[in-house]
Backbone as CSV, one residue per row, in Angstrom:
resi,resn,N_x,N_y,N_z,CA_x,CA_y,CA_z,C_x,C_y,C_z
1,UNK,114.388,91.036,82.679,113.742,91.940,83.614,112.245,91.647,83.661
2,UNK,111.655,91.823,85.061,110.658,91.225,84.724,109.419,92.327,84.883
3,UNK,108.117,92.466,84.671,107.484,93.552,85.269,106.257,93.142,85.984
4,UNK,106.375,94.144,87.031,104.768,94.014,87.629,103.930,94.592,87.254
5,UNK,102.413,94.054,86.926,101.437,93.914,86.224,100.313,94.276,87.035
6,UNK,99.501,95.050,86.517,97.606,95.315,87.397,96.674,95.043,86.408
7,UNK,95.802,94.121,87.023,94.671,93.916,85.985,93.594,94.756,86.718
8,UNK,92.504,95.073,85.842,91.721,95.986,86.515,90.515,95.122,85.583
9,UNK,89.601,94.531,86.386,88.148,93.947,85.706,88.034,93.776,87.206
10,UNK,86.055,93.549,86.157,85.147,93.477,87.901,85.197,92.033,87.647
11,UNK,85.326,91.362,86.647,85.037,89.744,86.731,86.263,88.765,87.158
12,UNK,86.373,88.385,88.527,87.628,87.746,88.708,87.950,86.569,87.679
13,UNK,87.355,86.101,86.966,87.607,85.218,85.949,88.136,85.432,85.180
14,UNK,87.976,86.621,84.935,88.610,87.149,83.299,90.114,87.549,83.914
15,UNK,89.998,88.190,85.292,91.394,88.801,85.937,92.295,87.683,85.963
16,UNK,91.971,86.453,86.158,92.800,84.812,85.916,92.871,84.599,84.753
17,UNK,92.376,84.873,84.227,92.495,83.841,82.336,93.570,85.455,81.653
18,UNK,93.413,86.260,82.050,94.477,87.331,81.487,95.759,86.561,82.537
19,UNK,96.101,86.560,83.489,97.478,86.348,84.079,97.801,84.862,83.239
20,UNK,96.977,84.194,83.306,96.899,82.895,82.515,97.928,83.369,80.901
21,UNK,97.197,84.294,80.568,97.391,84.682,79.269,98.623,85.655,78.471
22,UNK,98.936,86.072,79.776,99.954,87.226,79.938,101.510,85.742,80.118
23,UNK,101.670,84.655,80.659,102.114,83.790,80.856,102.262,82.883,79.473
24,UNK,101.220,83.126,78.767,101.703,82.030,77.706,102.065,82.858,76.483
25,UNK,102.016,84.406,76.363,102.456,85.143,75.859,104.122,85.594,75.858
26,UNK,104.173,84.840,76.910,105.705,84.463,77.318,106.262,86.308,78.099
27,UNK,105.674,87.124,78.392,105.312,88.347,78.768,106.701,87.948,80.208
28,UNK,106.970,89.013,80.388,108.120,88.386,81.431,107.618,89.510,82.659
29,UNK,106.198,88.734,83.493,105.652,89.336,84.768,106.274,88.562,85.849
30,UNK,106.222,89.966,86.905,106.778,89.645,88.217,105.406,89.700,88.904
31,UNK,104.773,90.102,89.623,104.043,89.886,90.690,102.658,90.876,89.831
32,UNK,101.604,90.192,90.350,100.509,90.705,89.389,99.278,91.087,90.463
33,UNK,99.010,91.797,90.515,98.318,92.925,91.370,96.639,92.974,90.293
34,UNK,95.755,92.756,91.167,94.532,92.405,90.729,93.097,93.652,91.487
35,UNK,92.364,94.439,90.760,91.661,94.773,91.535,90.345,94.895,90.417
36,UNK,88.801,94.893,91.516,87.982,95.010,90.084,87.582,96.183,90.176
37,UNK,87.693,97.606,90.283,87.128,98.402,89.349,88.034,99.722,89.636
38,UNK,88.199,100.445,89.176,89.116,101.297,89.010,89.501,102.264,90.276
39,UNK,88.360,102.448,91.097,88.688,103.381,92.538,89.602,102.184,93.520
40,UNK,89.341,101.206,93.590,90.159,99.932,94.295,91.770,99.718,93.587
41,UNK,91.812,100.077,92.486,93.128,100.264,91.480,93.959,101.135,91.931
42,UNK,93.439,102.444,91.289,93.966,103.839,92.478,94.433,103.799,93.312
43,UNK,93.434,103.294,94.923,93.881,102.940,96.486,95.069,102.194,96.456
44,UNK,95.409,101.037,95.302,96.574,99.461,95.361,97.495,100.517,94.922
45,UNK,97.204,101.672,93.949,98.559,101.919,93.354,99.455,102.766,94.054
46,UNK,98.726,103.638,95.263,99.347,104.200,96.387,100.167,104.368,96.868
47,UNK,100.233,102.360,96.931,101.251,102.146,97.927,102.177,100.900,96.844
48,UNK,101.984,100.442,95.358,102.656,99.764,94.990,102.561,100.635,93.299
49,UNK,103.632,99.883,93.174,103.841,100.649,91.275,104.236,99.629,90.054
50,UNK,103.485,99.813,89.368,103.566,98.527,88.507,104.319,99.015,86.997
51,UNK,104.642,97.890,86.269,105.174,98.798,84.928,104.013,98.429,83.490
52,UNK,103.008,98.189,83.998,101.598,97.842,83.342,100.608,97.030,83.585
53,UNK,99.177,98.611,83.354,98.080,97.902,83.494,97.016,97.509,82.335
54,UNK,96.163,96.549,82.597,95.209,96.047,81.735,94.077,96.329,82.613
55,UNK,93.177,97.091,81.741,92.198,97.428,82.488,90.924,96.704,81.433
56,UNK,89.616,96.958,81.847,88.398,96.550,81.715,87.498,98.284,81.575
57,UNK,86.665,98.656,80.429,86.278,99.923,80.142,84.773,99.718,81.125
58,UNK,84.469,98.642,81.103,83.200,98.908,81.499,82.760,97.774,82.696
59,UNK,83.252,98.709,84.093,83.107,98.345,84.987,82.113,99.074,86.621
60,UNK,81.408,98.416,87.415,81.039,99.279,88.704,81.763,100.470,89.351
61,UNK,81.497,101.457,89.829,81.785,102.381,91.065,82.964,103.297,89.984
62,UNK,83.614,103.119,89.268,84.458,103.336,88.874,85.094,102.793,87.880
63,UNK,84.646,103.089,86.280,84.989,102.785,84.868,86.063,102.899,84.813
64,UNK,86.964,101.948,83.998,87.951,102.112,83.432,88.557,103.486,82.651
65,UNK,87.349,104.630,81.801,87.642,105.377,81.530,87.967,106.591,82.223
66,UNK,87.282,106.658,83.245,87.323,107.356,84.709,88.759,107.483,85.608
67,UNK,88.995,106.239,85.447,90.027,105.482,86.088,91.617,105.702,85.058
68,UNK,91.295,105.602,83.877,92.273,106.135,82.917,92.843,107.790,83.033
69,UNK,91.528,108.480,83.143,91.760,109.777,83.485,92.593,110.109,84.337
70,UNK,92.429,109.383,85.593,92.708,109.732,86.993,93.986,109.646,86.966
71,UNK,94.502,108.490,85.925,95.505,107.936,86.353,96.597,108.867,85.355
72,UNK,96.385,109.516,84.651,97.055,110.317,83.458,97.053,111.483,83.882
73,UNK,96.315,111.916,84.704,96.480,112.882,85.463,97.297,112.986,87.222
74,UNK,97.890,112.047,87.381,98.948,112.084,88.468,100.219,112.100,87.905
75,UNK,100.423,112.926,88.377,102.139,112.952,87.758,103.287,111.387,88.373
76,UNK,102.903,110.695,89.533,103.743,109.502,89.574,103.045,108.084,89.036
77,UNK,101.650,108.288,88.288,101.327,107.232,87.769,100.913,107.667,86.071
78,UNK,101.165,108.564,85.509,100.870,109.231,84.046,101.390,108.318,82.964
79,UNK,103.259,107.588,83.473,103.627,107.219,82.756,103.608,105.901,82.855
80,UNK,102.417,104.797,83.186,102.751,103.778,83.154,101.173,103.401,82.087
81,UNK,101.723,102.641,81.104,100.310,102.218,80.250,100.121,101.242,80.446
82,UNK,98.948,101.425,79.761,97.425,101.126,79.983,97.271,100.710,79.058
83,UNK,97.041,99.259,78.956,95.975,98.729,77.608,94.527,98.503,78.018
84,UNK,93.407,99.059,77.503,92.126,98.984,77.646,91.921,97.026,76.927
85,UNK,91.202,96.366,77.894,90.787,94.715,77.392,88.940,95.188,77.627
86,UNK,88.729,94.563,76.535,86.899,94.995,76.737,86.457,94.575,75.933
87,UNK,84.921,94.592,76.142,84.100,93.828,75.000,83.269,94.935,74.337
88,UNK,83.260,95.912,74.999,83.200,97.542,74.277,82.967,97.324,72.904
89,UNK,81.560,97.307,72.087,81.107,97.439,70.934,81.317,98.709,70.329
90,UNK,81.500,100.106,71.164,81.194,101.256,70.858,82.623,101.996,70.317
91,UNK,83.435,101.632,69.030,83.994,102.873,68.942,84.614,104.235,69.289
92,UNK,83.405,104.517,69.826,83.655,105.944,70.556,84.026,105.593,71.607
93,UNK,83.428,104.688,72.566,84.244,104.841,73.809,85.695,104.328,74.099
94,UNK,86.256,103.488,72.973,87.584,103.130,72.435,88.312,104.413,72.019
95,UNK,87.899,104.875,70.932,88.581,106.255,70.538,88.688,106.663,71.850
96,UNK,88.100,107.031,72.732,88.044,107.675,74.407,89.086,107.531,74.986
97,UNK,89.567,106.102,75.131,90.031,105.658,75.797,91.710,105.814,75.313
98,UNK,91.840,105.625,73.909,92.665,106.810,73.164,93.231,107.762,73.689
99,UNK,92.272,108.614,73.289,92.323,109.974,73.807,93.148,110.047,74.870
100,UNK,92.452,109.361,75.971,92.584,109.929,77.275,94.157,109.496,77.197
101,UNK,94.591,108.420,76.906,96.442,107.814,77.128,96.536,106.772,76.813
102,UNK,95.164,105.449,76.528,95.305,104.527,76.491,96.494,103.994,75.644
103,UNK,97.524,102.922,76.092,98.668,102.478,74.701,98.203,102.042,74.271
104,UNK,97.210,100.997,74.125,95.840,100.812,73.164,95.124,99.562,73.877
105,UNK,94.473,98.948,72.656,93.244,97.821,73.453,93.467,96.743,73.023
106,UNK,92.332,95.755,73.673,92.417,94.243,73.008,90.676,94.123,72.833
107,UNK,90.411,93.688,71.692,88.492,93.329,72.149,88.754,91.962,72.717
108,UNK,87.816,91.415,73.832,87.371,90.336,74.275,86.459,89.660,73.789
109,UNK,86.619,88.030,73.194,87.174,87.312,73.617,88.545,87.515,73.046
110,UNK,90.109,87.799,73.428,91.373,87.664,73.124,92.059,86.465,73.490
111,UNK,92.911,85.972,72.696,93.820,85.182,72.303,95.316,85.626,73.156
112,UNK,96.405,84.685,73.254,97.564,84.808,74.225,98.562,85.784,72.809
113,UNK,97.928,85.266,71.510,99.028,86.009,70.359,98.358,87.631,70.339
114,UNK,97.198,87.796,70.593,96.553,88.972,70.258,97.408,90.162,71.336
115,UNK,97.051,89.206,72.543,98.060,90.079,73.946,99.742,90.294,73.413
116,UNK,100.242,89.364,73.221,101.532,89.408,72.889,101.880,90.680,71.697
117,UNK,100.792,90.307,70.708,101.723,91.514,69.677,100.741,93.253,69.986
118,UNK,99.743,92.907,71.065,99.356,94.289,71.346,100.619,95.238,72.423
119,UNK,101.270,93.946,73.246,102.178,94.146,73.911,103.679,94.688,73.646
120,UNK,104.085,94.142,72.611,105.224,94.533,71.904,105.671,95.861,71.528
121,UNK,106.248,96.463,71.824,106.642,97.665,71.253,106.302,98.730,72.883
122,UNK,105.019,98.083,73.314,104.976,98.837,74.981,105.773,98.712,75.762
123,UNK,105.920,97.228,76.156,106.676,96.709,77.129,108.365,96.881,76.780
């Protein structure tokens, strides 16, 4: 079975080297849905539904943590997780991200094994 996937970063580079990465993790994605900052995420998820996103905490117009909220608070998108990917030094805004629903994180720079066994047990 395979799943569809949303990456959520403002840096399209990093949004490629994760699908890149999600692929050699051997991750079994169907169609991968890309947006950079979390109000553009929202609008995609509208009209499509994925069975996990990877988001970015610290992004323009609309943070990842913002965007976590939003999304835990709709009742047809509450139950789909969320791993926070970030370079987020701060603890606290990790614990946050926690809080709010996150299934958890990866720090950046990450590895294809780091994704894989953060993945396990979610997917």
């Amino acid at each position: 079975m395979t799943l569809d996937v949303m990456i959520v970063d403002d840096s399209a580079a990093i949004r490629k080297i994760l699908q890149r990465v999600l692929r050699q993790a051997e991750v079994p994605i169907g169609e991968v849905f890309e947006a950079g900052d979390g109000r553009e995420a929202l609008g995609m998820l509208e009209t499509r539904s994925v069975g996990l996103i990877l988001s970015d905490i610290n992004m323009p117009n609309m943070d990842g943590l913002e965007f976590l909220g939003q999304l835990k608070a709709s009742n047809h998108l509450k139950n789909v997780p969320v791993v926070m990917v970030t370079t987020e030094g701060s603890q606290m805004k990790v614990m946050e991200a926690v809080e709010l629903g996150a299934a958890g994180y990866v720090r950046k720079p990450f590895t294809a094994e780091q994704i894989k066994e953060k993945l396990t047990g979610i997917i």
